[in-house]
N, C-alpha and C positions, 0 to 999 in steps of 0.2 A: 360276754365274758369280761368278770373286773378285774383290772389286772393294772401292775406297773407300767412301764411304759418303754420298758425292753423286756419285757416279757416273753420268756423264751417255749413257754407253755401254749400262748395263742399263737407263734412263729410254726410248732410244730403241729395245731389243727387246724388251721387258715387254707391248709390246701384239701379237707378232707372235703366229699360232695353234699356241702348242705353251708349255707351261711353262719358263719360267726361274725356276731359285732361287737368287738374291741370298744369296753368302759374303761375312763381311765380313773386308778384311784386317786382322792383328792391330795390324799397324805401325802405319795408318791410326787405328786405335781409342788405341791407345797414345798417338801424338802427341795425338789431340784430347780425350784425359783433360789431357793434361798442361796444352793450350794453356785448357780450362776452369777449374784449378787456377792457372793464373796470372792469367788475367782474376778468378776471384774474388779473389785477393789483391791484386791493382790495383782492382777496384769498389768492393768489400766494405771493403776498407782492413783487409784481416788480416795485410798486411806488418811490416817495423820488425824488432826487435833485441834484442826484449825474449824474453823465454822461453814458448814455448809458441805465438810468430807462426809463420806462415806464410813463411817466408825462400825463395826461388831455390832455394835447394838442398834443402830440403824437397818443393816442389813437382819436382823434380826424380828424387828420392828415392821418394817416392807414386808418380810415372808410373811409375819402373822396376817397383816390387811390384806394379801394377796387372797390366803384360804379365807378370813372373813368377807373376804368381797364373791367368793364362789358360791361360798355355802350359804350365803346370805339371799343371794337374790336367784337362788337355783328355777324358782318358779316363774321367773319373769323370762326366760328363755336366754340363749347368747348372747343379742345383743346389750341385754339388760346386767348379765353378768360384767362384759365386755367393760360397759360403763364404768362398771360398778370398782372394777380395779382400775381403770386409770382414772376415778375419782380420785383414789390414793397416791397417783404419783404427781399428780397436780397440786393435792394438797400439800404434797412435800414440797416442792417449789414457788408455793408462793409466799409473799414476803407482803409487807405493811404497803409497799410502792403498788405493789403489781399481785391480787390478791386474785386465788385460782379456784376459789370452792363452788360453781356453778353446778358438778356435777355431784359434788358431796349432798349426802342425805340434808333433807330441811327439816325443822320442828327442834322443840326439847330436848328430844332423847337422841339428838344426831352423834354420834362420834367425833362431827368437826366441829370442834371449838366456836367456829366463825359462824358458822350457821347456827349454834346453840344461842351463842349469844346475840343471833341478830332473830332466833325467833321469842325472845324473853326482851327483845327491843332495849338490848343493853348495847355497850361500846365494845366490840372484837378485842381481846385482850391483843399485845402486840406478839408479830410472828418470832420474836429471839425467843422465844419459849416454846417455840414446835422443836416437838426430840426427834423428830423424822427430818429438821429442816437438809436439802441439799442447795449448793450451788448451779448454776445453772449450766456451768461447765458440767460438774458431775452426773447431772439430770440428762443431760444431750447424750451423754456414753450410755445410759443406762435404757435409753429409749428402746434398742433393737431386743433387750432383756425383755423389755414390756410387751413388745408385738408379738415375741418369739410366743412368749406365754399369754397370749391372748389371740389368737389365732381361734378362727373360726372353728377347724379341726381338730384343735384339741379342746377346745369352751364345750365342744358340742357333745366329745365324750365323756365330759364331767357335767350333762346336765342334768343328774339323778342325785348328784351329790352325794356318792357313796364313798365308801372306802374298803379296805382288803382287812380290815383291824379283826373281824369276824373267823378269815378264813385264815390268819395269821392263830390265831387263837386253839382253832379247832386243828391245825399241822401242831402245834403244841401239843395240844393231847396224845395223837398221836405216838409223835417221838418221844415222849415221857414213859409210853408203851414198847414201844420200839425205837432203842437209836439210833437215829443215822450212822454214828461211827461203829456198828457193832455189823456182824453180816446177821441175817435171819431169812428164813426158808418162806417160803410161800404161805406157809398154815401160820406161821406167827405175824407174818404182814396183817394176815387179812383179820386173822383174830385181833388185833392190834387196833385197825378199821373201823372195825364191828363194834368194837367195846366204845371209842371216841365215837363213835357215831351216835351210839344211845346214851352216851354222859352227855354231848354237846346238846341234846335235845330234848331229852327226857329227866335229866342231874343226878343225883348219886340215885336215887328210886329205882333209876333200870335195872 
């Protein structure tokens, strides 16, 4: 079953007699990396203006590499995944002194800068130009952010790399048939059902 990750759907057939295995959507995990990353920058007070804060666009920046590093390496299994996002929080952290990209992708086409320019056997442009840079105070608060969302248990039910965007779509149809705010009887449910069922699959032809 894909679902969110308070999904109150698979809470109520979890206990019927027959196994459900709980997929998590990626989108869902996405948003609530991002929405963790900005509460700690609001609690934590690792905001501000200064170099190496935690800015909006930063957290911003981190969510998207978090779902790029999912949906990227979904084939190589957990561990590979695992990698694959604290490639990105390394990359944030390092700096011209103390440079972190061992586990960033290699070649031409890499995302990291350092590795682009060390496979074109050119000089690594310097780090004041990373929009992701953090300090290293900032980076140590954000660490338990990274484990929480790299956990085996949850890597593992994202490793179809799917999402809910489908089944979000087809509940649209749906209530465009029938609204949630309105009451309707049983015959209009299901005719309501019926009909999104064969647009969702068949398009206006059914």
């Amino acid at each position: 079953m894909l679902s969110d990750g308070d999904s109150q759907a698979f809470r109520a057939v979890k206990g019927y007699p027959y196994a459900v295995e709980k997929l998590e959507c990626v989108n869902h995990a996405h948003k609530r990396f991002g929405t963790a990353l900005r509460n700690a920058r609001k609690n934590a007070s690792l905001g501000g203006k200064g170099a190496g804060k935690l800015t909006d666009a930063k957290c911003l920046s981190l969510q998207n590499y978090y779902r790029g590093a999912i949906t990227g390496s979904i084939n190589g299994g957990v561990q590979t995944m695992k990698s694959a996002v604290w490639a990105t929080f390394f990359h944030s952290v390092s700096t011209d002194e103390d440079p972190h990209h061992l586990r960033c992708p290699a070649g031409t086409e890499s995302w990291c800068f350092y590795q682009k320019a060390e496979a074109n056997h050119e000089q690594p442009p310097p780090h004041d130009k990373l929009t992701t840079g953090l300090s290293r105070e900032v980076a140590g608060k954000l660490i338990a952010i990274y484990q929480r969302f790299t956990s085996d248990e949850l890597l593992l039910r994202m490793r179809h790399g799917g999402t809910q965007n489908q089944n979000e779509c087809f509940n649209s149809m749906i209530w465009s048939r029938c609204p949630k705010t309105l009451f309707f009887g049983y015959g209009r449910v299901l005719s309501a059902v019926s009909s999104a069922v064969m647009r969702f699959n068949e398009g206006n032809l059914s």
